[in-house]
Structure formats: structure tokens, C-alpha cells
C-alpha positions in Angstrom: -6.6 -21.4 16.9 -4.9 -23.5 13.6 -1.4 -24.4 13.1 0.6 -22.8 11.1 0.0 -25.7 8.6 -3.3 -25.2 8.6 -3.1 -21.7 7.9 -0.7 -22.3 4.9 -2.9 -24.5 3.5 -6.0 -21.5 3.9 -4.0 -19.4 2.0 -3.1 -21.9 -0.7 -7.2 -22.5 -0.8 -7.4 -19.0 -1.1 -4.7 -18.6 -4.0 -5.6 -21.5 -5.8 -9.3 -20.1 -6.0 -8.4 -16.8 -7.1 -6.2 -18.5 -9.9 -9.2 -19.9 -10.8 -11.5 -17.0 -11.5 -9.1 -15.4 -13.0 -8.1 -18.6 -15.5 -4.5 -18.5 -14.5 -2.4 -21.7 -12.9 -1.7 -21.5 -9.3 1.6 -23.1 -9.8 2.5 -19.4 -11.5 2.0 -18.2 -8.4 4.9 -17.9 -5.2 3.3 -17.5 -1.7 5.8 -15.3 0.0 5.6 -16.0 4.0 6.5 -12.6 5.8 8.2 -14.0 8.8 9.0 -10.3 10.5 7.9 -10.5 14.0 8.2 -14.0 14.5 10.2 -16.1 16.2 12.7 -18.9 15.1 9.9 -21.6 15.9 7.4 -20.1 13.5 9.7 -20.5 10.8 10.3 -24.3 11.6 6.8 -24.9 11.5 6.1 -23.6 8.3 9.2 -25.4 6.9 8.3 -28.2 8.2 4.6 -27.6 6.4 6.7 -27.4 3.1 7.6 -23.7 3.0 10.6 -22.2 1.4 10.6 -18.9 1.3 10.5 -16.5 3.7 10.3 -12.1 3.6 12.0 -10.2 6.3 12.1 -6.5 6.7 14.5 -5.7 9.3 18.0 -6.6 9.3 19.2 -7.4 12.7 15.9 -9.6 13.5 16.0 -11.6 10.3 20.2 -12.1 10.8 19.6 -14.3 13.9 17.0 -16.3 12.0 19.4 -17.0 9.3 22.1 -17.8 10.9 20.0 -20.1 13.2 18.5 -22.1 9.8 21.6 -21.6 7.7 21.9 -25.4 7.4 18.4 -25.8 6.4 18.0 -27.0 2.5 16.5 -25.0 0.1 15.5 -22.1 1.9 14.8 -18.5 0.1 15.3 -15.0 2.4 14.0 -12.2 0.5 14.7 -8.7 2.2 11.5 -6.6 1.8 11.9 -3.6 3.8 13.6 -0.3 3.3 17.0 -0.2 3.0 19.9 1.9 4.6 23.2 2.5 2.6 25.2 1.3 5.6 22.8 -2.1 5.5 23.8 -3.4 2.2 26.4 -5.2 2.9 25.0 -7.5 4.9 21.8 -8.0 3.3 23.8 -8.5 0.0 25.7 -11.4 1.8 22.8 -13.1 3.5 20.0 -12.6 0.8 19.0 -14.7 -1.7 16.8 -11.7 -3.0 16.1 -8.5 -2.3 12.9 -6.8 -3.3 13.1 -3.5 -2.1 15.7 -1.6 -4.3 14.1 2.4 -5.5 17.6 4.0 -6.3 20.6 3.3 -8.3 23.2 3.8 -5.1 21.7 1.0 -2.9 21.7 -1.7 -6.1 25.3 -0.3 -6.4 26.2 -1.3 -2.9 24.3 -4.6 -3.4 26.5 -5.3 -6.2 29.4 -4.2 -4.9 29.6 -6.3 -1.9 27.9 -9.4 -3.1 30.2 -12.4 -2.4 31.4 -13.9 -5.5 31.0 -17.0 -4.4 27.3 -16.4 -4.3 25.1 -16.4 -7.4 23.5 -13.6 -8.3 21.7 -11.7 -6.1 18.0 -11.6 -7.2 16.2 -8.2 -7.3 12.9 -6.8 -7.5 12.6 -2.6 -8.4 9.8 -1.4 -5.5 7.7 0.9 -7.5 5.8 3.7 -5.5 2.5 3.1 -7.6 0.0 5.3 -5.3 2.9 8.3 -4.8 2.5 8.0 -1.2 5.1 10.1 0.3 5.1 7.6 3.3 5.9 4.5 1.1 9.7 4.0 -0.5 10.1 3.1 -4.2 11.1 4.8 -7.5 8.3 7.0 -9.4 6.6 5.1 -12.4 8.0 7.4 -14.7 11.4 6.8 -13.2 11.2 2.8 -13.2 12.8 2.1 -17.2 15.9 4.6 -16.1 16.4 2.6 -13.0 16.0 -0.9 -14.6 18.7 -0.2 -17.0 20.8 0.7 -14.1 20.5 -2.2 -12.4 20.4 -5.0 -15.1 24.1 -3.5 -16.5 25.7 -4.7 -12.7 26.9 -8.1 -13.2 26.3 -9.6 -9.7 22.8 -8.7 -9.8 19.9 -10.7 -11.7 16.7 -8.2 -12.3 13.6 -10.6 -11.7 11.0 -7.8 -11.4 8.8 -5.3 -9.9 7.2 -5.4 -6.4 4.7 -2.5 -5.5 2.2 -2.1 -2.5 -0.4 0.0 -3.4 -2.7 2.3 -0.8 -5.0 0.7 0.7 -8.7 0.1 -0.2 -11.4 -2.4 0.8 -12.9 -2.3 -2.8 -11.9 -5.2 -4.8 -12.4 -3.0 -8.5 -10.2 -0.2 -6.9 -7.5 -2.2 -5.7 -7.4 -4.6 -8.9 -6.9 -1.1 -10.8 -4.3 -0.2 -8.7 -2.7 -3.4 -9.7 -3.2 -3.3 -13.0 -1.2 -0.1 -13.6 1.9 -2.2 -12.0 1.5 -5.0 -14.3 1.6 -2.2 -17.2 4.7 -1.2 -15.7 5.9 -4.8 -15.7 4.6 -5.7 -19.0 6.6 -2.3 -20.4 9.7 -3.4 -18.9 9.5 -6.8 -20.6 8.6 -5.0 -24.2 12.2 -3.2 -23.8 13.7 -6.3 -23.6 14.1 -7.4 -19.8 13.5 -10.9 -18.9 11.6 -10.2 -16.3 9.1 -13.2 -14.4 8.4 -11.9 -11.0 5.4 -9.4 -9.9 5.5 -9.1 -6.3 2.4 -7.7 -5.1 -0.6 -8.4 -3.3 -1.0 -9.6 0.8 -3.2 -10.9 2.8 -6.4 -8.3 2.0 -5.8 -8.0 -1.3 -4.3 -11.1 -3.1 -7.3 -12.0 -4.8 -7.1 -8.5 -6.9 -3.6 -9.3 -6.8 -3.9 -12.4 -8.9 -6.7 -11.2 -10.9 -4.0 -8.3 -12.2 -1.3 -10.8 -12.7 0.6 -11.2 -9.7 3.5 -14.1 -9.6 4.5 -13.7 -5.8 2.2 -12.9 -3.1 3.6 -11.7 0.8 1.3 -12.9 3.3 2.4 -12.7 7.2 -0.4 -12.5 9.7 -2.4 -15.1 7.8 -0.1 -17.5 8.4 1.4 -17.2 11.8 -1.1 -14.8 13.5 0.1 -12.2 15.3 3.8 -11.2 16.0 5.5 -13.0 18.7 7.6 -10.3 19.6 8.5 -6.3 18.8 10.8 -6.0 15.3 14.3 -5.4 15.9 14.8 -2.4 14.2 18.0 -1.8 11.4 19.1 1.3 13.2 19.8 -0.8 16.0 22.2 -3.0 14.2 
């Protein structure tokens, strides 16, 4: 079984490879570990490996983490999962990003409650590419509407998109699923939004990922195997 290390550097083979093929720079490229599910430990290693940032999807589980690490320098905790009105608050104060945000009320909350002592909270626009009514995130056709939204709230810094399309073992397929999210991306940045973060692509995908244009990939299993534990859930908070 490899470290933790040694997975990291697997996946940096396998990003750096992609890059290649696809003539880009791999230093363009953000590996994203998704640290749901594991314990404090994991997280240690792969900081200790070099890693920085680090995804969480539910609240309560990822609170202890950060509170445990809060005197760790230079670490990044991006929120990834859905997001309950009554959560935003305390995302808002312990996230350095959140990439999840579909709807105009929760970046409201978010900017209502961020500390102003904190910079701005960094913020992706989850974008329901597939329409897959089991998937959050804001219809394409609603994303420019919602963008404007959230760049006008001052305590918020819109980065970017972040998508996760269906599913498919074809590599054409799910580059052209990707594709239409970089369109997306590239359409916000024509109406004037600096924008310089797509969030898309995991562990059986990133290659089409990065071929389409990707700037932050979310790999979790990959690097720390399976979970060590069951998810806290939010509702529990």
C-alpha cells in the first residue's frame, strides 16, 4: 500500500502528463485534495508531503479539522459540498473558498457573515452542466444572472466556475462534457469577469479535465485511499 506521499506524487505524474498532451503548463494546474472522510492524520501527512489545499464537503467533520490545524501555515479549506442556509455562517468564517454556491440567497449569507477581518471570501458558481436533478448547481443559462449577483457583494471575490459532469468511462464524452463548461467560463470572462479558476475534473476524469482546460482538479481516494471513517453529516451540526 503507498504513503500518502507517494500517492501525491502519482497524481502529480498523472497531471503533469496530461498537461503535456494537451500543451499546457502543469504549474496552471491546482491539485485539490478532497480530505472528506479522513481523519486529522491524513491531512498531516499530506501537509507534510507539501500539500496546501484541502476540499471538505460537510461542515461539522471538516470544523474539527480546522480547528485542529488552525495554526498550520498556509493552508487553503475550500467547502465543496451543498450548502444549507443555516450553514453559512460558519462556512463563511472558517473558509478560505467556497466552491459550491448555485443561488443568489446562500452568496448573500456568505457575504453577509464574512468576518471583516478576513479577506475576501473566494467563490466558485457550481454549474449543473449534465441537468442532473440529483446534482446542485445553477442552470447554464442561468450562470451570467447569477455571476452578476455575486461579483456586486463586496466581501466576496468571484474566482470561477466548478462543474461535475455525469459520469462516463469514455474519454471523448467526458472531454465534451468539459468543454461546454469551459464555454461557460470563457463567456463569463468575455463579459468582463476576471475569472482564473475552473474547478473540474477528479480522479477518473482529470486527464479530459485538463485536456478541456481545467485550472483545479479534486482528487480524494487517489490520494488517501479509502475513508477512514463515516462523514459527519451537516444536518447533524
Amino acid at each position: 500500500m503507498n504513503t500518502i506521499k507517494e500517492n501525491l506524487s502519482l497524481v502529480y505524474n498523472r497531471i503533469n502528463e496530461a498537461a503535456k498532451k494537451a500543451l499546457r503548463n502543469p504549474k496552471d494546474i491546482t491539485l485539490l485534495a478532497v480530505s472528506k472522510g479522513q481523519n486529522v492524520e491524513a491531512i498531516q501527512e499530506a501537509l507534510a508531503a507539501g500539500q496546501k489545499d484541502f476540499g471538505e464537503n460537510y461542515l461539522q467533520e471538516a470544523l474539527l479539522k480546522i480547528n485542529t490545524l488552525k495554526d498550520q501555515p498556509g493552508l487553503n479549506w475550500h467547502f465543496i459540498g451543498p450548502i444549507q442556509s443555516n450553514k453559512t455562517k460558519l462556512i463563511t468564517q472558517n473558509f478560505d473558498w467556497v466552491q459550491s454556491v448555485d443561488r443568489e440567497k446562500i452568496a448573500f449569507l456568505l457575504n453577509e457573515h464574512r468576518p471583516t477581518n478576513l479577506p475576501s471570501l473566494n467563490i466558485c458558481l457550481q454549474v449543473n452542466i449534465s441537468g442532473e436533478a440529483s446534482k446542485s448547481g445553477v442552470k447554464p443559462q442561468e450562470l451570467l444572472t447569477l455571476a452578476q449577483k455575486v461579483s456586486a457583494l463586496p466581501k466576496l471575490c468571484l474566482r470561477g466556475i466548478m462543474a461535475i459532469p455525469a459520469p462516463s468511462e469514455d474519454f471523448n464524452e467526458q472531454k465534451k462534457a468539459f468543454l461546454r463548461v469551459f464555454d461557460l467560463f470563457e463567456m463569463l470572462k468575455v463579459q468582463g469577469f476576471k475569472l482564473d479558476t475552473l474547478s473540474m475534473g477528479m480522479s477518473d476524469d482529470l486527464e479530459a479535465a485538463i485536456a478541456a482546460g481545467s485550472t483545479l482538479i479534486r482528487i480524494g481516494t487517489a490520494i488517501f485511499g479509502p475513508r477512514n471513517y463515516q462523514p459527519l453529516s451537516n444536518s447533524l451540526l
